[in-house]
C-alpha positions in Angstrom: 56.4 4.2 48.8 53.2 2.8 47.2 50.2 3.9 45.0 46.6 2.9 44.8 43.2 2.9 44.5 40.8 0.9 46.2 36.8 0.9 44.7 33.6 -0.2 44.6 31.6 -1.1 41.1 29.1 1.0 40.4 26.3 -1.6 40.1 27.7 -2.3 44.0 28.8 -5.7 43.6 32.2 -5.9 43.3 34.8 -4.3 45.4 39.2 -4.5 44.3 42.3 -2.8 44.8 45.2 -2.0 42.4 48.6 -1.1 43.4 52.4 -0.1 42.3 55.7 0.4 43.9 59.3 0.4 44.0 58.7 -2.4 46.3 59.3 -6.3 46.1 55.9 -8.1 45.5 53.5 -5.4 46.4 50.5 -7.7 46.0 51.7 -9.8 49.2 51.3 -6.8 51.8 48.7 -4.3 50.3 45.3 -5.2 48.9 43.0 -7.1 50.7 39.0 -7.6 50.0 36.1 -9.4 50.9 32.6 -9.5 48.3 29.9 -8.3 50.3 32.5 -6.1 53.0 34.8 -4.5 51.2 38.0 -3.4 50.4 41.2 -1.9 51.1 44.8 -1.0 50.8 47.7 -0.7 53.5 51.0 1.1 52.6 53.9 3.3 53.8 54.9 1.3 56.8 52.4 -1.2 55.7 50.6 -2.6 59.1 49.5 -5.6 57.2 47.1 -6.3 60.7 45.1 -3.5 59.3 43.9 -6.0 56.8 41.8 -8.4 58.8 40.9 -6.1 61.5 39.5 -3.0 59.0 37.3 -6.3 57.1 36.5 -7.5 60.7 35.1 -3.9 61.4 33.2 -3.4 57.9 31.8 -7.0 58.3 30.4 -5.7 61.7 28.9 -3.0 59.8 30.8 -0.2 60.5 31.7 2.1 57.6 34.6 2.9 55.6 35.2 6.1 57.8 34.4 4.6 61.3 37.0 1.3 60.6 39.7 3.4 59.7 39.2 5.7 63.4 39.3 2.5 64.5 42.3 1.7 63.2 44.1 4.7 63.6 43.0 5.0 67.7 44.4 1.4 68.0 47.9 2.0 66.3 50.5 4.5 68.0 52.6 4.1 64.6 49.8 5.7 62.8 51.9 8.3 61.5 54.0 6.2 59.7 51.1 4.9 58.3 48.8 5.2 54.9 45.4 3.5 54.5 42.7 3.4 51.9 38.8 1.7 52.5 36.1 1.5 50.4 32.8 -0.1 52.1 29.7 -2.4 51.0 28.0 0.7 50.3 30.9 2.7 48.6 31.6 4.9 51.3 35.4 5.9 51.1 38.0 6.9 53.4 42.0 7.3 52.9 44.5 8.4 56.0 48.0 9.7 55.3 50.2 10.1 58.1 52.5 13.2 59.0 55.6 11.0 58.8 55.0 9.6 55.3 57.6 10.3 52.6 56.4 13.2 50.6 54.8 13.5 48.3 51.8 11.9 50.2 48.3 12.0 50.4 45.2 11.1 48.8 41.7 11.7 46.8 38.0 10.2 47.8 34.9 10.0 46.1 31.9 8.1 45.7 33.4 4.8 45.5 36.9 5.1 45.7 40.0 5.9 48.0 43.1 6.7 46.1 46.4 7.3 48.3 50.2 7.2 47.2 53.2 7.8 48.8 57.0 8.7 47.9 55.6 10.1 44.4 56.2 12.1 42.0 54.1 14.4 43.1 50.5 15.9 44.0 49.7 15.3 40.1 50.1 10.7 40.7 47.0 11.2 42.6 45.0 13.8 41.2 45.9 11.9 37.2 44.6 8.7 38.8 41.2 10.3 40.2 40.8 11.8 36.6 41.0 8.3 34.7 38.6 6.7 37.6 36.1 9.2 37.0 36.4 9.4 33.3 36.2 5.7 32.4 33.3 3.4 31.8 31.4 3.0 34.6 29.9 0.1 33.5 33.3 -1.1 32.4 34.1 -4.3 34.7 36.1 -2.5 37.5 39.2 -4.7 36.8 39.7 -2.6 34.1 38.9 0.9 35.7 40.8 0.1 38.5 43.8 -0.7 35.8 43.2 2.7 33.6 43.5 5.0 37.2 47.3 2.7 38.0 48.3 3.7 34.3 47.7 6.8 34.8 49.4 7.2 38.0 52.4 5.8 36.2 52.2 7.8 33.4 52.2 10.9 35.6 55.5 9.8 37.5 54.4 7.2 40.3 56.6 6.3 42.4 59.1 8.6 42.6 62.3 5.9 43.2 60.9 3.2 40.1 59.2 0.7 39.2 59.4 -2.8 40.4 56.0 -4.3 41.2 52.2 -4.0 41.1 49.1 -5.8 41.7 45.6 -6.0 41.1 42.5 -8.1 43.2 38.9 -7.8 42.8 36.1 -9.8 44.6 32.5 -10.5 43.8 30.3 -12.8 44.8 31.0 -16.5 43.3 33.1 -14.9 40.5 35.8 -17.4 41.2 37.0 -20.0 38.6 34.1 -22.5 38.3 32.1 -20.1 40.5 33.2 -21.8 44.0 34.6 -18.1 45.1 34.3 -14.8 45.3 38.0 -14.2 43.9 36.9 -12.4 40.6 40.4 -11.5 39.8 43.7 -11.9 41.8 47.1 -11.2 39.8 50.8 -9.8 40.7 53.2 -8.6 39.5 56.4 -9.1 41.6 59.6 -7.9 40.3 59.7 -6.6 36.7 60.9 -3.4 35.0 57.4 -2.5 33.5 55.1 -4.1 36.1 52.1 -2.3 35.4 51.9 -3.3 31.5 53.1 -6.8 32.6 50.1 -6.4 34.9 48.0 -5.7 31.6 49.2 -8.4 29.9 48.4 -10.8 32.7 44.7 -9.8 32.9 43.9 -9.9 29.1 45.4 -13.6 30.0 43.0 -14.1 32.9 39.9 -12.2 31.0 40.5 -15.0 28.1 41.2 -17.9 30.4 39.4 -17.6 33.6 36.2 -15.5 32.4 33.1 -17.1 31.1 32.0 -16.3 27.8 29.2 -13.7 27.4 26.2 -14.4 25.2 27.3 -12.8 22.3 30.5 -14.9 22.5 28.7 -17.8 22.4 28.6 -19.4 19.1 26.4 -22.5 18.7 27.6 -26.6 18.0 25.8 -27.5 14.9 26.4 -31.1 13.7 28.8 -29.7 10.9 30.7 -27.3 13.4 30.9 -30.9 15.9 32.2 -32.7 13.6 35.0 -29.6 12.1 36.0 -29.9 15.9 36.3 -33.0 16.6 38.4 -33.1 13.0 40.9 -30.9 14.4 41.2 -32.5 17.7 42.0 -35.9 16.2 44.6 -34.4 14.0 46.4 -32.6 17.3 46.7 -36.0 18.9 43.5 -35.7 21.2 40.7 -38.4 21.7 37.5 -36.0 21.1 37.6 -31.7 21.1 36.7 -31.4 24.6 39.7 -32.9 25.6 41.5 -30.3 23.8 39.6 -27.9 25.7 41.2 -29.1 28.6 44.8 -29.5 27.6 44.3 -25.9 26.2 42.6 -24.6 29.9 39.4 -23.3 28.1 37.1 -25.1 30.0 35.4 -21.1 30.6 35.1 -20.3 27.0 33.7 -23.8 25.6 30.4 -25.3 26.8 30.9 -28.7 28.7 28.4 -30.4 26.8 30.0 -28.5 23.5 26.7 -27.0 22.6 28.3 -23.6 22.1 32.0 -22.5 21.8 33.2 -19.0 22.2 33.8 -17.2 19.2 37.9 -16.7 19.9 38.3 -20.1 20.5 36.8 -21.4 17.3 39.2 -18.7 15.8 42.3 -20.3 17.7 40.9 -23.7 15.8 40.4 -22.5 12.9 44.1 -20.5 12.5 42.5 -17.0 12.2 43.7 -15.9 15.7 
């Protein structure tokens, strides 16, 4: 009684899965992903065991189509069940089975498996392949993956509600301080409007947890220094850097404060 789409980046190295449902804490039984391996999504009578054993598979180098045979010819409740893979080269493959609630069943493509159950109807799924394929493919794929969940919502999702949704995407050492490959790993677990409280977490995370890029950057002059050190000492702190990290933007502010991003100097300076 789930909806989502699993996907590979385009530039091939990053691989995530977002998901809704009229389910508690969706995130906790769905999506799992591995940088390098690949991804993928199990729902309907979620056989969470698919999760190691399909990465197992892929890590061995089978593709998306062969590890989901496999799983599928090792399962006698695959009926009941309904799976989505991407691989480390983007292959795609999605299984519905014949006892899943309609409406059921699924899109693949280059790239991406999209499957949903207990929807609306046929149009969840085909609204959700038309967003993937019309957004930015050079967008980070946090935020595809996001525009393809709105649009299943917007086209009726789930048919019973709303209640949870989730969103994880790997890449290699895009973790916080880049010690792992979790790029992005946020849930939603019980809320009316999960999938914009979903948004609203990731603009969080993309400010937070995401280095600055270059043209973010803004460089420390001696004048800028001493403006920021200015205002930390007038909010209580010893020097700006340890405002930084009272504030958590150690990822938007250079340790050795020779650049600061250009929305945290507007959070200093009142103009955010």
């Amino acid at each position: 009684m789930t909806f989502s789409i699993v996907a590979r980046s385009t530039d091939g190295e990053s691989w995530g899965v977002a998901v809704a449902s009229k389910f508690l804490a969706v995130g906790s039984a769905v999506p799992a992903a591995v940088a390098g391996v690949g991804a993928l999504a199990t729902q309907a009578d979620a056989n969470v065991a698919y999760k190691g054993l399909a990465l197992s598979h892929l890590d061995e180098g089978a593709t998306a189509p062969v590890a989901l045979q496999r799983l599928i010819e090792e399962d006698p409740g695959y009926p009941h069940r309904q799976v989505g893979i991407v691989d480390l080269d983007g292959n795609a493959a999605s299984h519905t089975g014949t006892e899943c609630i309609p409406w059921a069943g699924g899109r693949t493509g280059d790239g991406y498996a999209i499957q949903g159950n207990c929807l609306a109807g046929e149009e969840v799924v085909d609204e959700m392949e038309r967003a993937w394929l019309e957004s930015d493919a050079t967008a980070p794929l946090q935020d595809r993956l996001m525009a393809a969940l709105s649009a299943g919502d917007d086209a009726g999702g789930d048919r019973r509600g709303r209640q949870s949704a989730a969103i994880l995407v790997v890449r290699d050492e895009a973790g916080y301080g880049g010690l792992d490959d979790v790029a992005v790993d946020l849930r939603v677990d019980d809320h009316e409007a999960p999938i914009g409280e979903l948004q609203r977490l990731l603009d969080l995370h993309e400010l937070y947890l995401t280095a600055s890029t270059e043209d973010e950057k803004v460089v420390v002059d001696a004048a800028l220094r001493t403006e920021l050190d200015q205002f930390a000492a007038a909010a209580g702190h010893r020097d700006f850097l340890t405002w930084v990290g009272t504030e958590n933007y150690e990822m938007r502010v250079a340790p050795d404060l020779a650049w600061i991003d250009r929305r945290i100097l507007a959070v200093v300076r009142g103009d955010a």
